[in-house]
N, C-alpha and C positions, 0 to 999 in steps of 0.2 A: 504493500500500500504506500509505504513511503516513497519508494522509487519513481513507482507512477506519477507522486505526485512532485517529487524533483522534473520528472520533465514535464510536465504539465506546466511547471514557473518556467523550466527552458525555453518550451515552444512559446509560451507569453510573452518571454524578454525580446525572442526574432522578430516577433509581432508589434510590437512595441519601439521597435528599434533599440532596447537598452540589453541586447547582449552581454554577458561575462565576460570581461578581457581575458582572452586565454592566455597562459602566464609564458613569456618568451622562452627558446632553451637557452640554458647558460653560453657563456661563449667557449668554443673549442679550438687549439692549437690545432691548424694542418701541420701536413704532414713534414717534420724535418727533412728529412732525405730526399723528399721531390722537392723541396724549397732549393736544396740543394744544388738538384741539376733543372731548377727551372731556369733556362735560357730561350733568349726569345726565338721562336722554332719560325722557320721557312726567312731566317736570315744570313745563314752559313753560304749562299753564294754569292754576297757581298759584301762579306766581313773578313777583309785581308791583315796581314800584317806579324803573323806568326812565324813568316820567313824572310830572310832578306830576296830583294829583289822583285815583291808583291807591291809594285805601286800603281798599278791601273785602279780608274775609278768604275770601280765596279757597281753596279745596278739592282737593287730590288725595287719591284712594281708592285703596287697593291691598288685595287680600286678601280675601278670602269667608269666610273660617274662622277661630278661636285668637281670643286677646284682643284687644279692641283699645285700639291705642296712636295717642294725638295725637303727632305731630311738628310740634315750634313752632320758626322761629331765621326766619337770615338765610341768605348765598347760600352759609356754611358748612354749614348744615345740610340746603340742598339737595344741596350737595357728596355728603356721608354717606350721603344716601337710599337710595341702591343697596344697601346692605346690607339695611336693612329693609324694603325690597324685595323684595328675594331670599327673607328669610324668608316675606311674603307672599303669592311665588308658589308655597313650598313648603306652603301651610295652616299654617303655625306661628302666624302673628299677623294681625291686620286690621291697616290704617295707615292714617292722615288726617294728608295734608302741610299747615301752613301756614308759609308762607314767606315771604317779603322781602327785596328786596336793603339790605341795609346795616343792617337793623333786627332787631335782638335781641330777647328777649322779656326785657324789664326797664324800669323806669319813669323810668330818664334817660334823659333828651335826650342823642341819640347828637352825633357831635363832624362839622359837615359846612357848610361857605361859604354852601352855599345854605338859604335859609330852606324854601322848600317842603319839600326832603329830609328835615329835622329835623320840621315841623310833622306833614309824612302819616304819618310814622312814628309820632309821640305818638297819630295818631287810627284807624292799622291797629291799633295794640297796644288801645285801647282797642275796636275793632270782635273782637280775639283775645279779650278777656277779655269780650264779648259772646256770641261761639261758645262761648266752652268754659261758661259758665253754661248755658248749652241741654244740655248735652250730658247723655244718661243713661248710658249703657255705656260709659262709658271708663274703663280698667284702671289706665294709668300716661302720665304725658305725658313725654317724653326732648323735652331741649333743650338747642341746639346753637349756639355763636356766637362772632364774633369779639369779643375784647374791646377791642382798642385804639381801637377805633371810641367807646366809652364814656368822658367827661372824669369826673375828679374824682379823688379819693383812692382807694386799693387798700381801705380800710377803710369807703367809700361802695357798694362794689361789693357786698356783701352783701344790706344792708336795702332797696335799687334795685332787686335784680332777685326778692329776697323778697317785694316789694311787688307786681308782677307776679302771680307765682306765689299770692296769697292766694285767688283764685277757686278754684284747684284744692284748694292746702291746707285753706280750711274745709269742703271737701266728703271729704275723706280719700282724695283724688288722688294718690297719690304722685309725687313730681316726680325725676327721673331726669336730673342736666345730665353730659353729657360734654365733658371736656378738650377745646380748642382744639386746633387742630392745628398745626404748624408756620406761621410769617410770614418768609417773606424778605426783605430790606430793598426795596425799591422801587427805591434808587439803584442797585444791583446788579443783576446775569445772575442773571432766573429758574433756576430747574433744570433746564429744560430749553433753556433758551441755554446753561446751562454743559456739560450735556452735549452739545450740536452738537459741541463740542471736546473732550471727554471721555467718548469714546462707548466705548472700550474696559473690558471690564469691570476691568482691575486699576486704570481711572483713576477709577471712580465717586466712589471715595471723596471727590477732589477737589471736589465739587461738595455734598458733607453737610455742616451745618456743630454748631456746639455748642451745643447745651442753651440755655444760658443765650441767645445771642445771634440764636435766632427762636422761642425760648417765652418770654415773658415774664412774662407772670403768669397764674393758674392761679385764674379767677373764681368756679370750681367749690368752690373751698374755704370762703372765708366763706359762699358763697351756702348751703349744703346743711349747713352749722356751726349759720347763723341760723335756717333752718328746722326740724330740729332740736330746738334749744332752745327754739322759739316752739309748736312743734307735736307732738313726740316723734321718737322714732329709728327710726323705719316713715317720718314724712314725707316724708324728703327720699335721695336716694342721690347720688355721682358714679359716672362710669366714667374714670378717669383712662387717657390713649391714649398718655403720655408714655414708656412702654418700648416700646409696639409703634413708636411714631415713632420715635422717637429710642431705642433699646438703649446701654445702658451710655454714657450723656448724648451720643451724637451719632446727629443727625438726619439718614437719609437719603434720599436722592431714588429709589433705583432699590431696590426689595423686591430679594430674595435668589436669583430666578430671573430676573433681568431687567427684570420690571415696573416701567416709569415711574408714580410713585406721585403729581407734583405736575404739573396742564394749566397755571400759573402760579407765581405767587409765592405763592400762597396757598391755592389750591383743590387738593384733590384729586381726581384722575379718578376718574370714575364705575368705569371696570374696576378699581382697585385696592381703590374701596371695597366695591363687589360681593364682593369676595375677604373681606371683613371679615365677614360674617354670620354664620359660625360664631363668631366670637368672640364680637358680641355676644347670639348666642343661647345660650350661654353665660353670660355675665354678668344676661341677665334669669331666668336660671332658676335663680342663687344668689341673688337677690333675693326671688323668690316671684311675678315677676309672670310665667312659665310654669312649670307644675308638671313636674317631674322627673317 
């Protein structure tokens, strides 16, 4: 008799519209080991740089429809792909990956022991700013990179990697760089060695660490300051990722339903950045480069 009459208030509350909140599930850790080897997938035939003598700029294509957009950086900005990606697949944007490991699209000489590393890199960037001269339909190029890879002053880092970017800016290219993403020390437990041991979700936190101490400097700002000034206030944009990384200046490893968001000290998995495309489809269409 009770029973019957629990759902008898059930069927009343649907009725009613004042339904029981059914209570959320708790949040859960994926899986370490495929955070692991999450790397962004159908990007390996245009991600050179593991050998000397790989300096052609190689090509991935995604998307048949919407504007299209060059994707230029390093193994950061392969990192990221998966979101405009995602847009991609939904018709929102075309995308042309080029990419490199270790090599940003700016005109220092990145910081590395081996001389080949440094030289293919000066002669891929120069084969990038070869491609994007050909190119007739491109909308807006977004670029992506690590910066500590780059020697010199905080105040070199502007007019370096504006110098780069001039083939698109005298075409009225607009250039789009987004924030870096979190670096964890090297000498330290990746994020995902820290959670092997802190895999419970009230322990995540242990394993976030502060603002200041794996963002360091934020390349994005003189870069698209200088452009700018050199070219006007359409030239150049940032997308700064520092609150979605990092909320109220700590940086953390596991998104809010569990998602392991770092496969190392530095990359982010391909699932976490897939999850990002709304955002940035988003941000390209308070720009102007997708129309509302």
């Amino acid at each position: 008799m009770r029973a019957r009459f629990v759902v008898v208030l059930a069927l009343a509350a649907l009725v009613l519209g004042t339904a029981p909140a059914l209570a959320e599930d708790p949040p859960r850790l994926s899986s370490i080991a495929a955070a692991e080897r999450d790397i962004a997938p159908g990007t390996r035939a245009c991600f050179s740089g593991a050998e000397s003598g790989q300096t052609k700029a190689l090509t991935c294509h995604y998307g048949r429809k919407g504007p299209r957009l060059l994707l230029i950086g390093d193994s950061h900005m392969r990192a990221l792909s998966p979101a405009f990606r995602r847009l991609a697949e939904a018709g929102t944007i075309r995308v042309t990956l080029l990419i490199r490991s270790r090599c940003g699209w700016s005109s220092r000489p990145i910081k590395n022991l081996k001389a080949w590393v440094r030289d293919d890199c000066q002669t891929w960037r120069a084969n990038v700013t070869r491609y994007v001269r050909r190119q007739k339909n491109v909308s807006a190029i977004v670029t992506h990179h690590r910066a500590s890879t780059m020697p010199g002053t905080k105040a070199q880092r502007g007019p370096d990697t504006v110098r780069s970017w001039k083939v698109a800016l005298d075409r009225r290219i607009p250039v789009i760089a987004v924030s870096d993403s979190p670096n964890w020390v090297l000498t330290r437990p990746s994020p995902t060695q820290c959670l092997r041991k802190n895999s419970a979700p009230r322990e995540w936190r242990r394993c976030s660490a502060d603002v200041g101490d794996v963002m360091w400097f934020d390349w994005t700002v003189p870069s698209v300051q200088l452009a700018r000034k050199q070219y006007g206030s359409r030239a150049a944009f940032r997308i700064s990722m520092k609150e979605t990384f990092c909320p109220k200046r700590r940086c953390r490893v596991v998104a809010p339903r569990g998602q392991i968001m770092f496969r190392d000290h530095q990359h982010l998995t391909a699932t976490y950045t897939r999850s990002l495309a709304p955002l940035f489809e988003r941000r390209l269409r308070s720009l102007g480069v997708l129309q509302s």
